[in-house]
C-alpha positions as CSV (number, residue, x, y, z in Angstrom):
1,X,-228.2,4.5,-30.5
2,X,-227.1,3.3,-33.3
3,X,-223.6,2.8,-32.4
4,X,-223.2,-0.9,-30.9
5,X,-220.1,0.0,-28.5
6,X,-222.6,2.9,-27.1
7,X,-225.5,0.6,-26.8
8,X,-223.3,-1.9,-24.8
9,X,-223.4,-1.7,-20.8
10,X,-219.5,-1.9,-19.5
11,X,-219.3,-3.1,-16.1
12,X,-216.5,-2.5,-14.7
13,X,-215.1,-3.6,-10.9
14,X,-215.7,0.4,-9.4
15,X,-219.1,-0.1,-9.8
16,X,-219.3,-3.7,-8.6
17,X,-217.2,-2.9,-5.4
18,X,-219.7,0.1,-4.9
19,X,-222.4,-2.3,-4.9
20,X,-221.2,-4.7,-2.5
21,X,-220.1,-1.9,-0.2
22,X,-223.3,-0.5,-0.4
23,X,-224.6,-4.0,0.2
24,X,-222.8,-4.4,3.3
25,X,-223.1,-1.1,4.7
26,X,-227.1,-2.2,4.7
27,X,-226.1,-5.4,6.2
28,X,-224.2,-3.2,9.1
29,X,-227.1,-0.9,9.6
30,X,-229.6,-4.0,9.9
31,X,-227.3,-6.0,12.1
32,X,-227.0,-2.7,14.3
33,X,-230.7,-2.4,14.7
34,X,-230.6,-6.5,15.7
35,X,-227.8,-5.9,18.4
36,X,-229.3,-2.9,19.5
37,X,-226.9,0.0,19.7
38,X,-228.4,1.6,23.0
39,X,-229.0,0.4,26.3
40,X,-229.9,1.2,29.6
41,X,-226.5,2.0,30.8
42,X,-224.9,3.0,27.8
43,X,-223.7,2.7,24.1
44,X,-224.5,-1.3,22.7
45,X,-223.2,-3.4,20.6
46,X,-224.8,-2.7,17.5
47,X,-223.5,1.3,18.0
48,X,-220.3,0.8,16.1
49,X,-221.7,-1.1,13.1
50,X,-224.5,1.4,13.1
51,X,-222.1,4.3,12.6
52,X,-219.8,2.8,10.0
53,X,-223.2,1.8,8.1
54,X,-224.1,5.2,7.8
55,X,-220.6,6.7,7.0
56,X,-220.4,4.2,4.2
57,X,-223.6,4.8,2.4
58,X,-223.3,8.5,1.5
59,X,-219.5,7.8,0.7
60,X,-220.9,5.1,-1.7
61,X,-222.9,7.6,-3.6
62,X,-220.6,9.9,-4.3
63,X,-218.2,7.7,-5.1
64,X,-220.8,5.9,-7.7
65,X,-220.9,9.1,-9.1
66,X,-217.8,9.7,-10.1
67,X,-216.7,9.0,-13.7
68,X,-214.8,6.0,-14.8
69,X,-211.4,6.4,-15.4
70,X,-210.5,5.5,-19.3
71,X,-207.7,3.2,-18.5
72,X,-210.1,0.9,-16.1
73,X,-210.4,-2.5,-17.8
74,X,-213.1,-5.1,-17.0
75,X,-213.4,-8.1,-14.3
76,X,-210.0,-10.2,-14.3
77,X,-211.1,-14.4,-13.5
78,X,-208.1,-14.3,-10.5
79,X,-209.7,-11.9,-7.9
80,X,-213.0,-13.6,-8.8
81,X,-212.0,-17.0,-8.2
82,X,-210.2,-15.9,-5.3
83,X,-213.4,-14.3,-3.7
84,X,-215.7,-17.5,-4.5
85,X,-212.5,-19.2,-2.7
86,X,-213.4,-17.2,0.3
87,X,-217.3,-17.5,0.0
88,X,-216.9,-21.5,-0.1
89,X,-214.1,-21.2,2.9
90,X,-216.7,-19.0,4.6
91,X,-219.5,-21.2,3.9
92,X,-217.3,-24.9,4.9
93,X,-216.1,-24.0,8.1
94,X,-218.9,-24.2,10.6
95,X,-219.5,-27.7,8.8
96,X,-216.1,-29.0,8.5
97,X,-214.4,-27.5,11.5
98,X,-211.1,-25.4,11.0
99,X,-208.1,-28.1,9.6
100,X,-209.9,-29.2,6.9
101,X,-211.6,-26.2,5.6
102,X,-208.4,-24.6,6.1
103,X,-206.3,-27.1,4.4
104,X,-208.3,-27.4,1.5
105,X,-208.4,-23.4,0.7
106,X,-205.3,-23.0,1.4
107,X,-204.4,-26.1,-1.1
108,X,-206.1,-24.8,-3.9
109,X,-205.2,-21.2,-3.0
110,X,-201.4,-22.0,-3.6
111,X,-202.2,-24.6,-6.4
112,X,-204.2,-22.5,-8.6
113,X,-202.9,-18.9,-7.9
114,X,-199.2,-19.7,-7.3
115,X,-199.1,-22.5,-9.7
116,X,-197.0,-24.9,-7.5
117,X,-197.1,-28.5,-8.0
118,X,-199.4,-30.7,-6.1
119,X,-196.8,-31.8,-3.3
120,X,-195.4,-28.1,-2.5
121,X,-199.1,-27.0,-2.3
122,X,-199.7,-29.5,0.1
123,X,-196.7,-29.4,2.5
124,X,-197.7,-25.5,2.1
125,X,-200.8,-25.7,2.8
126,X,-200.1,-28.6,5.6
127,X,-197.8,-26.5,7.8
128,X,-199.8,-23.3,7.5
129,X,-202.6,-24.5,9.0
130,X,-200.1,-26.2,11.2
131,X,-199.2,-23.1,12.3
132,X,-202.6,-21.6,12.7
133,X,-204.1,-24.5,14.5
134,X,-201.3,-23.8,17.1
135,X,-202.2,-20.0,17.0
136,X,-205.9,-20.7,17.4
137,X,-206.0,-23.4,19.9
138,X,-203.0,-23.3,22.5
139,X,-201.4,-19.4,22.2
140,X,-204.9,-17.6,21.7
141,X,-207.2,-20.3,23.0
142,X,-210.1,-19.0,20.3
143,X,-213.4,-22.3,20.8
144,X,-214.0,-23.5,17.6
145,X,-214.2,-26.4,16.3
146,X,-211.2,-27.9,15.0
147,X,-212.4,-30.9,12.7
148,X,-216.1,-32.0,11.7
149,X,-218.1,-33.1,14.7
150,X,-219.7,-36.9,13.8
151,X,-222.7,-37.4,15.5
């Protein structure tokens, strides 16, 4: 290959979201077989993740075989930076309880992707996870903790 745009791997994001649904489709199937998805009396919990594991897989293949469309660009920083957002958001929570984790993503969310100033981010940011809180806690009455727990 003496052509250096030939010798040159693209990735490109239809592969990558392959990937990771492949990725979680395993993580279904395992977390099936964990639950258990059969039980004396019945169907368990683990059924339903154990089914959509195994749908996903062989739609994964095929559509990893498929060729990639000409007009497909590589990865854009946004949706990236947005997912590692989410990761950290994910990752916070348990630690930091719900309003902080929640004020801080949502903060940057609206900072970085919207490009609002520092005070609009905030009041944004302030009253939505006003409003969850009170959709959380007193409407749904969902247990989790709402602020870090010092002890």
């Amino acid at each position: 290959m003496s052509d250096p745009e030939r010798a040159r791997i693209r990735i490109v994001p239809s592969y990558v979201a392959g990937l990771m649904l492949g990725l979680l489709a395993l993580v279904f199937c395992v977390g099936a077989f964990r639950l258990g998805f059969w039980g004396d009396d019945g169907p368990g919990p683990g059924l339903l993740p154990l089914v959509v594991g195994a749908l996903l897989l062989p739609m994964i293949v095929i559509a990893l075989r498929e060729p990639i469309p000409e007009d497909e660009t590589s990865f854009k920083i946004p949706p990236l930076l947005a997912i590692a957002l989410m990761l950290a958001y994910a990752l916070a929570l348990p630690r930091t309880g719900f309003v902080p984790a929640t004020l801080v993503l949502l903060l940057l969310w609206v900072r970085g992707f919207y490009g609002q100033g520092w005070f609009r981010s905030l009041a944004c940011s302030a009253c939505l996870t006003a409003l969850g809180l009170f959709i959380f806690s007193y409407l749904l009455r969902v247990p989790m903790p709402m602020f870090p727990e010092w002890s």
